[in-house]
C-alpha positions in Angstrom: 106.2 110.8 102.1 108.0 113.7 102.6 109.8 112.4 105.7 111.1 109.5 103.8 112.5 111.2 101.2 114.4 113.5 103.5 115.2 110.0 105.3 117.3 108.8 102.0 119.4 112.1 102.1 120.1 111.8 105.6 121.4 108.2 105.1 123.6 109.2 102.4 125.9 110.9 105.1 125.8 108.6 107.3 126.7 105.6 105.3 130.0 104.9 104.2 129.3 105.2 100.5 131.4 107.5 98.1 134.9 107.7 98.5 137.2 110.0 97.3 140.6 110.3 94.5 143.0 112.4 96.0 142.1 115.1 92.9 138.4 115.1 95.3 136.7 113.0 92.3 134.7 110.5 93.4 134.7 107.0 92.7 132.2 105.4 90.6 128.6 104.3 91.9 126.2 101.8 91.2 124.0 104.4 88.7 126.8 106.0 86.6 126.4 102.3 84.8 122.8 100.9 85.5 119.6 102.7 85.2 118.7 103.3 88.7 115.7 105.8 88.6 112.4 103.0 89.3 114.9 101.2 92.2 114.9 101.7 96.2 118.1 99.9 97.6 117.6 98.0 100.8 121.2 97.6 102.7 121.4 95.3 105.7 122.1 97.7 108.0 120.3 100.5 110.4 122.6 103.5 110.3 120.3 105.9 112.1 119.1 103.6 114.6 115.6 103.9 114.2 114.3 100.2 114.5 114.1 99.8 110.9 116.2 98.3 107.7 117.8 100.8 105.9 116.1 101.8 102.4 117.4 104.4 100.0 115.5 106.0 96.7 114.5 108.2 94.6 117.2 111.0 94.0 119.4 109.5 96.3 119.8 106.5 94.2 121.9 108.8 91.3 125.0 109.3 93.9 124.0 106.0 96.6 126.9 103.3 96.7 127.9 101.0 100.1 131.3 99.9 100.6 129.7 96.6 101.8 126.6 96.0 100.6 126.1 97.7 97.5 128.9 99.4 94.9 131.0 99.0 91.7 133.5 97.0 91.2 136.4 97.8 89.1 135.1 95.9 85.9 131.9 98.4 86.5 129.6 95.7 87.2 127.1 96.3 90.5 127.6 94.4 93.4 125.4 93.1 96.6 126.7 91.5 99.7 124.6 90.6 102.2 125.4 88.2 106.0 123.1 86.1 107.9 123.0 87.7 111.0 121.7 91.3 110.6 118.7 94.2 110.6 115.6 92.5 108.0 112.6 93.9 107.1 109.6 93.3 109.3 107.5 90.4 107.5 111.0 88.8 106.8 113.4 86.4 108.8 116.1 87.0 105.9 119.2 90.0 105.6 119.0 91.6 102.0 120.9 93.7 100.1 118.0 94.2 97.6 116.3 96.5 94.6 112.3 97.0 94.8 111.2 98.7 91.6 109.4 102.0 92.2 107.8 103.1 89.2 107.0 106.3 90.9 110.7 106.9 90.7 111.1 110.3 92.9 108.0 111.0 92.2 107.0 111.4 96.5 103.2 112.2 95.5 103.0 108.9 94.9 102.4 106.6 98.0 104.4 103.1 98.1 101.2 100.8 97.7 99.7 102.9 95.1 98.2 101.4 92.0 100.8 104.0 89.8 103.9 102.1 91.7 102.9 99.3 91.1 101.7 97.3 88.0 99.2 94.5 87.3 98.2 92.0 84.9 95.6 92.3 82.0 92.7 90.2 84.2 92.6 92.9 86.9 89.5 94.6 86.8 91.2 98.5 87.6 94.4 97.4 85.3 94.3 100.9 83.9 95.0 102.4 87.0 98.2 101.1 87.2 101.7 101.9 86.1 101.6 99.3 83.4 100.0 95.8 82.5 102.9 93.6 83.1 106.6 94.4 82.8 110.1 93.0 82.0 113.1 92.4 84.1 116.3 90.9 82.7 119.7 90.3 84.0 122.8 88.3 83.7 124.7 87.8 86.9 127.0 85.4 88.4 127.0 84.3 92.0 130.3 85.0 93.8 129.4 83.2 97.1 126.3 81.5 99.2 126.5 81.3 103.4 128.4 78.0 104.1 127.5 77.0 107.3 124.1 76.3 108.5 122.6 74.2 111.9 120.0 72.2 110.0 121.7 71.8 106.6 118.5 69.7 105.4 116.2 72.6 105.5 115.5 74.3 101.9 117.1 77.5 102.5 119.9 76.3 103.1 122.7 77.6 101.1 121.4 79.8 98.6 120.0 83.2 97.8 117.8 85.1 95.8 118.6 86.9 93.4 115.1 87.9 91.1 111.3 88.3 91.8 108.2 89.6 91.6 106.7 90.5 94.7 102.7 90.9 95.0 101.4 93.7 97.3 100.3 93.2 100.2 97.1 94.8 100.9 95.3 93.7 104.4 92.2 95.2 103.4 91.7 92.6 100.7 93.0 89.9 103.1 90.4 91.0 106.0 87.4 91.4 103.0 88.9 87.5 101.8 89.1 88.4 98.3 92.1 85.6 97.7 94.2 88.2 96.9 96.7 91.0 98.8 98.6 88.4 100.6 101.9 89.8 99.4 103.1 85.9 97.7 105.3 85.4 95.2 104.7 83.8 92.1 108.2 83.5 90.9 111.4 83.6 93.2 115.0 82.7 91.1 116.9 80.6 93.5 121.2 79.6 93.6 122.0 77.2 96.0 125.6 75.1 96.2 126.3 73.0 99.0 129.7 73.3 101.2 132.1 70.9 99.5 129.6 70.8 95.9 131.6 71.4 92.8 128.3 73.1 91.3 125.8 74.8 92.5 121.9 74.7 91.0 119.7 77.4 89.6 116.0 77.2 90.1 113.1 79.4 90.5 110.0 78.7 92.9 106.1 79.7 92.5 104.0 80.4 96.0 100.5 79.3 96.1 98.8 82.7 96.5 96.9 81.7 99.1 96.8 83.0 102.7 99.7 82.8 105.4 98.0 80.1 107.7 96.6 78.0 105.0 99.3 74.3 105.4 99.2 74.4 101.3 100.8 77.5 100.9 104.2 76.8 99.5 106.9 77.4 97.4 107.3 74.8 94.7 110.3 74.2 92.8 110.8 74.3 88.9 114.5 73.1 87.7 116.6 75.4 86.0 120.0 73.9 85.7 121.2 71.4 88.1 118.7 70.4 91.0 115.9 71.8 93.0 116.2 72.6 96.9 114.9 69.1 97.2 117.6 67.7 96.1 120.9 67.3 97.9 123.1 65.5 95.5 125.9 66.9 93.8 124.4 68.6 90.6 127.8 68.2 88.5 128.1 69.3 85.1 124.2 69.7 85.0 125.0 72.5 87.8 126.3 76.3 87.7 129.6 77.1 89.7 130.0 80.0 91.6 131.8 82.8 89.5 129.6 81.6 86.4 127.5 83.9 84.8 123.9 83.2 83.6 121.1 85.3 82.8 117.2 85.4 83.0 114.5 87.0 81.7 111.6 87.8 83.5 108.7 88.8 80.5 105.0 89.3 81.9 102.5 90.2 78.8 98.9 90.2 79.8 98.4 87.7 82.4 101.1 85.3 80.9 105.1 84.8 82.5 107.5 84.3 80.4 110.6 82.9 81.7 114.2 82.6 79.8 117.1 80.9 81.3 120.2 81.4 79.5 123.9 80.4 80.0 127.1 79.6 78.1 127.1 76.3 78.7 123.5 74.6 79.1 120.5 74.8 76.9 118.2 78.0 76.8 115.5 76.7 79.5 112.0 78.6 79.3 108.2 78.4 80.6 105.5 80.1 80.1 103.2 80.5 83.7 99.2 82.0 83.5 99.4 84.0 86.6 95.6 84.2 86.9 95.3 80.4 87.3 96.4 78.2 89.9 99.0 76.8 89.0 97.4 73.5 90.7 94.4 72.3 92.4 95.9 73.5 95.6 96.5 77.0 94.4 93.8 79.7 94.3 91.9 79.0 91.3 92.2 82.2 89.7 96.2 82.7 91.0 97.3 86.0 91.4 94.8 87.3 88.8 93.7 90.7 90.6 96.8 91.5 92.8 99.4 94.5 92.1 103.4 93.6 91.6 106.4 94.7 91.9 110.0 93.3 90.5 113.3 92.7 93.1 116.8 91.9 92.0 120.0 91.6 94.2 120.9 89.3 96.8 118.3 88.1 99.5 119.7 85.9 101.8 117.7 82.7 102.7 120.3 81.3 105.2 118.2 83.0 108.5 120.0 82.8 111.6 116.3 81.7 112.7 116.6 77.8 113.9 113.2 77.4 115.2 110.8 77.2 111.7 110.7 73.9 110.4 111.1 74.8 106.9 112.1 78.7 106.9 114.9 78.5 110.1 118.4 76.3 109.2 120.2 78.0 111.9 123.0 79.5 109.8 125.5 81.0 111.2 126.6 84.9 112.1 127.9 87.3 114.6 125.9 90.6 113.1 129.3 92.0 112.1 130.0 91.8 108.3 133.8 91.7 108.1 133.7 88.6 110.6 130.5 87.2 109.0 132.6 87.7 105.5 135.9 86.0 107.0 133.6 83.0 108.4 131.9 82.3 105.2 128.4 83.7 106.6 127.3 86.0 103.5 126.3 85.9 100.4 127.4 87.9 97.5 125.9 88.3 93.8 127.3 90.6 91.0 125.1 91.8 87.9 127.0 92.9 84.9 123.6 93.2 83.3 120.1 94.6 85.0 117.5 96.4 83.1 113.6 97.2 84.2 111.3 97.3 81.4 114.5 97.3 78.3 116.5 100.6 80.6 
């Protein structure tokens, strides 16, 4: 854990991050105006050229900014950018410029998939072993831009990217022992998505059947926010959210319940209320996620995968791996938070 840790310092002069006044003040980052602490930042990118995605944490995160995929604007809001075409993690297809809570903060006793950097919900039979029972994230953002060009334009993806969830661990012990549970789902993923030539685009989150990665009903289904679901390829209109306007949601897990609260300037509050430790159907595993460990993500996670050979996962969208061209093409996606907060900080 060690390593890693030296890892994020190493990456911190690599990257082009922090720039400099010509007094030699630096320029603001990311954590002089959100609460960065419980966050690891992964960037698209793989400065050290070791195979792997680029992540950054713990102390790092205080003075960490990227002059691509991760900074402050000048209205000190925090900004992600992420293209199509570049370095993912390794059980992913999709580019991120992404925040995983780490409730160990820098604490680097702590492994990654430990129950303390992680938390649960109240039907887990070792809750008290974790960080916390449930948790709250809550953020207003607006969308900026979504990738315009894909090969397979029908396929969900499509158009749109991430921008909150909660992630379940993924534990292959529990998979191998089939408990149902450890298969690293997620029950809620928020979703914008606006078609090329769309006046509006739609917000909508989807819940994964927690049920293994070979089993045909595991899938994301669709809930409407505002405007349409990924189903849906009409023109949204006024129902819709353009890009540039600002929204927020609210992400509140008490005990085993989800809370969910959709809220923008011009639209009707829209909110549901989810038992993660039931199925959410008669598909889903009975008891849901009910004894899995979490984790929350906010940013921008890219769902238009260069990949074009998935049926429902690959729409062939466009990129060249470089982001200024990616940027000038249209190929990218970019999200800016003016509001993010972990557990009310």
């Amino acid at each position: 854990m060690f390593k890693k840790n030296i890892l994020a310092v190493a990456l911190l002069a690599a990257v082009p991050m922090v720039s400099f006044a010509n007094n030699g003040v630096s320029n603001p980052v990311p954590a002089d105006k959100f609460d960065m602490r419980n966050w690891k930042i992964t960037i698209p990118s793989d400065i050290n050229e070791d195979g792997r995605v680029d992540e950054i944490e713990g102390v790092a995160m205080m003075s960490y900014s990227h002059t691509d995929f991760f900074y402050l604007n000048a209205d000190g809001h925090v900004v992600f950018e992420v293209h199509n075409k570049a370095v993912t993690t390794k059980n992913s297809k999709n580019a991120r410029s992404e925040l995983r809570q780490m409730a160990r903060g820098a604490d680097f006793s702590i492994d990654t998939h430990d129950n303390l950097n992680n938390w649960a919900l109240s039907s887990h039979p070792d809750a008290k072993t974790f960080s916390a029972v449930g948790g709250i994230l809550e953020a207003t953002l607006k969308v900026n831009h979504v990738s315009e060009n894909a090969k397979y334009p029908e396929r969900y993806p499509a158009y749109s990217v991430v921008v909150g969830q909660i992630h379940a661990e993924k534990d292959n012990a529990q998979i191998k022992a089939k408990t149902g549970y450890g298969h690293g789902n997620e029950p809620i993923k928020i979703f914008y998505k606006k078609f090329p030539g769309h006046k509006m685009g739609s917000v909508f989150w989807n819940y994964e059947r927690n049920l293994d990665k070979n089993d045909p009903n595991r899938i994301d289904i669709a809930y409407p926010v505002w405007g349409n679901t990924w189903e849906n390829p009409a023109e949204p209109g006024d129902a819709g959210i353009k890009l540039g306007e600002e929204f927020s949601y609210k992400i509140d897990v008490k005990d085993t319940m989800m809370y969910l609260t959709f809220e923008t300037e011009r639209h009707e509050t829209v909110t549901y209320e989810i038992d993660l430790s039931k199925g959410i159907d008669n598909k889903d595993y009975p008891t849901g996620y009910a004894k899995d460990a979490f984790y929350f993500k906010a940013g921008a996670y890219g769902q238009c995968s260069v990949n074009d050979s998935h049926p429902v996962w690959g729409p062939g969208c466009s990129g060249t791996g470089d982001f200024a061209i990616d940027k000038k093409n249209g190929d990218y996606n970019s999200v800016t938070f003016t509001e993010l907060k972990l557990n009310g900080k």
